[in-house]
ZALUMVO-42658 format. One record per residue (C-alpha): x, y negated, z negated. Coordinates in steps of 0.1 Angstrom, whole numbers, padded with zeros to 4 digits, always signed. Layout:
XYZ ...
//
This chain:
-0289+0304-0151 -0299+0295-0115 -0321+0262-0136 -0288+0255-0147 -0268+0254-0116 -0288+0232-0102 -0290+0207-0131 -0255+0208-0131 -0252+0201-0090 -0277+0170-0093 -0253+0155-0126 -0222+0159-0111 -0237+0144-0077 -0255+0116-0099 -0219+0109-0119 -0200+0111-0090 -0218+0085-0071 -0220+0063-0104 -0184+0064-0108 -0180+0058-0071 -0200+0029-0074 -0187+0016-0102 -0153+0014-0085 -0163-0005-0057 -0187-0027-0074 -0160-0032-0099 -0132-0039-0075 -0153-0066-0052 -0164-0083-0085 -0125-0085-0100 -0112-0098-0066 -0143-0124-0066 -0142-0133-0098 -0100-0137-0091 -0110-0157-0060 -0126-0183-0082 -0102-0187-0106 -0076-0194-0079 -0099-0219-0057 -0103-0237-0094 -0070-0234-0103 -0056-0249-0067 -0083-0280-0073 -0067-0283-0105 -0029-0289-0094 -0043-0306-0071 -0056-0331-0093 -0028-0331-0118 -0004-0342-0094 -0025-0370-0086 -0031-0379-0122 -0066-0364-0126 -0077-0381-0088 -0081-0364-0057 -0055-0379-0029 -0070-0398-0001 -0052-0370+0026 -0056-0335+0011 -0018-0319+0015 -0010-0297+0038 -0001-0260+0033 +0030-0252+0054 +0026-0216+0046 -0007-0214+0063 +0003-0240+0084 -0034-0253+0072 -0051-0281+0047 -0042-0271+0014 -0079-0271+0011 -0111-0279+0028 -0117-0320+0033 -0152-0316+0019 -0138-0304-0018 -0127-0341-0032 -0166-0350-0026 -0184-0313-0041 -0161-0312-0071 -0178-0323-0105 -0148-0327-0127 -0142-0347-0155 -0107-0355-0178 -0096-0364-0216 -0065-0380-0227 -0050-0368-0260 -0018-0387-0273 +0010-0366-0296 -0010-0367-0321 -0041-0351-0308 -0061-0382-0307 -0082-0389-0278 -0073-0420-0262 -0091-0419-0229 -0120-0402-0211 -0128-0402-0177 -0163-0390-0164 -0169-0411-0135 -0171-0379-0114 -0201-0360-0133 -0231-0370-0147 -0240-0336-0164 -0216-0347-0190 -0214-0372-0211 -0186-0391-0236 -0195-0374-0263 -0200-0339-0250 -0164-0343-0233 -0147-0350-0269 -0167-0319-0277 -0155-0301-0247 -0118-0314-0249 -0113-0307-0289 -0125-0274-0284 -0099-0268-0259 -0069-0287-0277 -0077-0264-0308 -0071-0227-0284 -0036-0240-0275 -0040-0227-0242 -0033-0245-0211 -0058-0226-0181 -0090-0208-0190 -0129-0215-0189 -0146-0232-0214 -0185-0226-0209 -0185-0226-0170 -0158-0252-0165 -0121-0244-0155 -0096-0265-0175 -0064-0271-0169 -0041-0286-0196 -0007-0303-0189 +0016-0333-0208 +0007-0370-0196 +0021-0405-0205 +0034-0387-0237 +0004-0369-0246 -0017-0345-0229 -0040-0343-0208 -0072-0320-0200 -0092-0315-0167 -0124-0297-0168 -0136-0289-0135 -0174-0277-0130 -0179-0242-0114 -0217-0237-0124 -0222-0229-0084 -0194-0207-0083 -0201-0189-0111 -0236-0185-0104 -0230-0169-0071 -0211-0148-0087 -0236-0139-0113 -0259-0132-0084 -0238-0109-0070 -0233-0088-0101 -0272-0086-0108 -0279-0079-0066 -0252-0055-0068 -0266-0036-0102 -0301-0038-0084 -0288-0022-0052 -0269+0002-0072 -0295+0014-0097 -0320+0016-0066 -0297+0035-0047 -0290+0059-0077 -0333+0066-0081 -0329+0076-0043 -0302+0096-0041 -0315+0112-0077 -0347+0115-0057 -0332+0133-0029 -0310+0156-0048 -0337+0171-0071 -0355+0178-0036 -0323+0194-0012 -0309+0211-0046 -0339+0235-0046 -0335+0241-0014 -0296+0244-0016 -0299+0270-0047 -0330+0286-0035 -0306+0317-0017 -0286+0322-0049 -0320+0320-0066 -0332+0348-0045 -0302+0367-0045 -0299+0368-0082 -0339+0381-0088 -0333+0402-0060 -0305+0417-0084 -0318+0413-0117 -0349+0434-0103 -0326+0461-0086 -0312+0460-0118 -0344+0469-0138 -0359+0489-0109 -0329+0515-0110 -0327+0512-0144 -0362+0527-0147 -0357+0549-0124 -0323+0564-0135 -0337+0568-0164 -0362+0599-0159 -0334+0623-0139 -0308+0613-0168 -0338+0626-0195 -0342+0658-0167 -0303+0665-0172 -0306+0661-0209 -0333+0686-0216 -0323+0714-0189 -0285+0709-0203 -0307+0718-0241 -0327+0751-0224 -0292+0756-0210 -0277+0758-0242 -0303+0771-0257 -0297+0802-0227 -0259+0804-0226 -0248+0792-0260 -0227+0761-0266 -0198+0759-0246 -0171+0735-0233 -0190+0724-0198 -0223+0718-0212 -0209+0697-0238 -0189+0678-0214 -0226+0671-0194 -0244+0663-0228 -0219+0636-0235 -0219+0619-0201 -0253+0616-0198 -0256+0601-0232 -0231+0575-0217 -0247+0567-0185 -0281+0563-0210 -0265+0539-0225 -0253+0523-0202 -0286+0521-0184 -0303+0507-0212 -0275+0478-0216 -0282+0471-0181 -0319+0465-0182 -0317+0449-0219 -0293+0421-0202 -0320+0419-0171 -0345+0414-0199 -0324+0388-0219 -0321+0367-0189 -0354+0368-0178 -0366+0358-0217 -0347+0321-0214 -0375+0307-0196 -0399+0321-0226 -0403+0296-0259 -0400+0323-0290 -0417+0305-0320 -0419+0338-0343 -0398+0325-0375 -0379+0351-0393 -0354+0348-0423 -0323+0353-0403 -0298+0354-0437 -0320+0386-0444 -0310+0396-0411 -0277+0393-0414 -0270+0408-0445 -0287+0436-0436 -0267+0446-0405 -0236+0433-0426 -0242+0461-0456 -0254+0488-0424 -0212+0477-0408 -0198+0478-0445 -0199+0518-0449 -0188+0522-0415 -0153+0498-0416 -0144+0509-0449 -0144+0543-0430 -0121+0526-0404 -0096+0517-0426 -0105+0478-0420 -0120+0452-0446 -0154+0436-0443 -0162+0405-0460 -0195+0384-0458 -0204+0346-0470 -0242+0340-0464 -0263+0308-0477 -0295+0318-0485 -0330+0312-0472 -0316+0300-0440 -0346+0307-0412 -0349+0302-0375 -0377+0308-0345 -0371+0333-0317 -0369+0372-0314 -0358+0390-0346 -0351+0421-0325 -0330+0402-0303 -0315+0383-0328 -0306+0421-0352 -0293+0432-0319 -0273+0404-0317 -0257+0407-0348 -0252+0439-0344 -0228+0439-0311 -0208+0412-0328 -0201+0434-0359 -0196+0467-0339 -0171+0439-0314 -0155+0432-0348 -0153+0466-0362 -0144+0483-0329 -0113+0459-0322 -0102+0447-0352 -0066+0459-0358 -0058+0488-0386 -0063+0475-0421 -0073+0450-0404 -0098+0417-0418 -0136+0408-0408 -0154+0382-0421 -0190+0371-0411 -0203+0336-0423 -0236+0320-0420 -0243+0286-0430 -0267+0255-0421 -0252+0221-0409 -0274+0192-0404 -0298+0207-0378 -0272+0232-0365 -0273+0271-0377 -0240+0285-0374 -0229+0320-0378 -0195+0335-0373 -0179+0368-0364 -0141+0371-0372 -0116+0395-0374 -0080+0402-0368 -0069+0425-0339 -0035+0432-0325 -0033+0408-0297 -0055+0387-0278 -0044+0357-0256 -0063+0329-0246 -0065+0339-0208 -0086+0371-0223 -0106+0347-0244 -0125+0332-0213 -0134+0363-0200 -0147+0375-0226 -0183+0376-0219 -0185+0383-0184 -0199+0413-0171 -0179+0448-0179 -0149+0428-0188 -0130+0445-0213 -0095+0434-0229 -0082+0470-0230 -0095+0492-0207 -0078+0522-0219 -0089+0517-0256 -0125+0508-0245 -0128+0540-0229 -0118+0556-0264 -0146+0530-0283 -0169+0539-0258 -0173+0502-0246 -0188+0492-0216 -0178+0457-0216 -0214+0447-0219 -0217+0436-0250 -0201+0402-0253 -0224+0400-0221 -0257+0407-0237 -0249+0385-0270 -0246+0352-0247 -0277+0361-0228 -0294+0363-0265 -0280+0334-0275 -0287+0312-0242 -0325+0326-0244 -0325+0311-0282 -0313+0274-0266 -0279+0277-0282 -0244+0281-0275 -0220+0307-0284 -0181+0303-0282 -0147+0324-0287 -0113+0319-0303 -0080+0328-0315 -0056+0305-0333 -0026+0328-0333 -0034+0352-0303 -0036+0381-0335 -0072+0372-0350 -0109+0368-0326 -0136+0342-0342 -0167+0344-0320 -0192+0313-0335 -0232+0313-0321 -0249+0281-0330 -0284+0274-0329 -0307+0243-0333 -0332+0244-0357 
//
């Protein structure tokens, strides 16, 4: 449990940061990425007002009360422009003002452009700008390979940076979360040790009681008070031995179990033991098992297992009431359910059901003999076998508790 906690304390740190990350970096490259468009976009207008030339004074910006742009733009822009007329012939092409381009690749460039009926956009890494002209239209493709680089260069820094800085902090996390969990760590052997220890320990006075309440009776005769200490021992027995077989479950996840068993066998089994006993109940039991379905780990544990989730079933279900246990194989999934109707159960009661001495009604618990261990036992079997079990009700009236396994 405590190998979990910190797993799950270094991948919510890890994701955090990612998405943290991934925010800024994402933000800074939208509004760069936007800067370029509008710095290519103002050259543009600028150059369509002057019929595809820059102006001999850049205008003036009376916003900004500044150049509309920097005088050294007119002599760093590459540009180049093509002259359609209405009927989408090209009549004229200007590329005095880049060599990286020549006629024909302009044509290329500017029928490309004519055929996405769009006016702005990029076309390879130029900005074009489309507009009517002497009756026709025409197209200026502005270069922005430096632009465009830089900006490349910032994305691939920035993912370097990022991914570097995520191997650190991952780096740092695995280190300070053993030291961060290290007192819960200690704290929960130190109690799952008490646990066992006074387990152990209870036991041999509890076994004392027992046999002097038998010489007892054995003296006296039965009577009302000795039967009353017979039957409370037996309960705090039992409830001792829950107590250490969870402490033992918990301290098995760390173990690999490789013993294979046929676990339909298993099941049918404990389902034909559970059939004698709810048809005494009043209650129906039903089964659907595939066959020859096996799995590694603890067939002890496993019996046990499915044992508490029939005697859950039996115990709870309501009068006349409906359980049905299925087993079945899905891809590389073993799934077996436990369901069976009961009286009421809402959803707040369904996550709590297997925590520690929980019980849905205390009152009738007391009656069953439940100690509200049981659920808690079954999910320490499960989690020691690698899989997961899970608990529902559709219509607050029936419980379906499913296990799954890997094979």
């Amino acid at each position: 449990m405590i190998k979990k906690l910190r797993i799950k304390l270094i991948v919510s740190s890890m994701v955090s940061l990612l998405l943290v990350l991934c925010v800024i970096e994402g933000v800074v490259g939208v509004l760069n990425y936007k800067k370029i468009v509008r710095d290519a976009d103002r050259v543009l207008e600028v150059l369509e007002e002057n019929s595809g030339t820059f102006p001999k004074k850049i205008p003036f910006d009376q916003n900004k009360n500044r150049p509309f742009m920097s005088p050294e733009v007119p002599y760093e822009s590459r540009y180049f422009s093509v002259l359609f007329n209405d009927a989408g012939e090209v009549v004229f092409i200007n590329t005095e003002k880049t060599v990286s381009i020549d006629t024909m690749e302009a044509i290329e460039y500017a029928e490309n452009v004519w055929e996405k009926q769009r006016n702005r956009g990029f076309y390879k890494n130029y900005r074009y700008l489309r507009y009517p002209y002497k009756g026709g239209e025409q197209i200026i493709f502005l270069n922005c390979d430096r632009q465009l680089d830089t900006f490349k260069s910032f994305l691939l820094t920035a993912f370097g940076v990022s991914v570097l800085g995520l191997l650190s902090v991952l780096i740092l996390m695995i280190y300070f979360s053993s030291k961060i969990v290290k007192p819960f760590s200690d704290n929960y052997e130190k109690q799952k040790r008490f646990i066992t220890d006074a387990g152990h320990e209870l036991k041999t006075p509890l076994t004392i009681i027992n046999a002097d309440t038998e010489i007892l009776e054995m003296d006296y005769g039965e009577n009302e008070w000795l039967k009353d200490i017979q039957s409370q021992t037996k309960r705090l027995a039992d409830l001792t031995n829950a107590l250490i077989l969870l402490s033992k479950m918990e301290e098995r996840q760390e173990k690999e179990m490789k013993i294979e068993f046929p676990l339909s066998d298993v099941v049918e089994e404990e389902c034909h033991v559970f059939q004698a006993l709810a048809k005494v109940c009043g209650k129906t039991l039903s089964s659907s098992i595939a066959a020859k379905i096996s799995m590694k780990g603890d067939e002890k544990a496993i019996r046990s297992l499915v044992t508490i989730l029939l005697d859950n079933a039996v115990k709870y279900a309501n009068e006349k009431g409906r359980i049905t246990v299925t087993l079945e194989k899905q891809k590389n999934r073993i799934y077996l359910s436990v369901f069976n109707t009961t009286e009421y159960i809402s959803k707040e009661q369904i996550s709590h059901l297997f925590e520690r001495f929980y019980r849905t009604d205390s009152s009738r618990n007391s009656q069953t003999g439940g100690y509200g261990l049981g659920l808690s036992i079954a999910a320490a079997t499960v989690s020691a076998h690698k899989g997961k079990i899970t608990a529902d009700t559709k219509d607050e009236h029936s419980l379906q508790i499913t296990v799954m396994f890997p094979l």
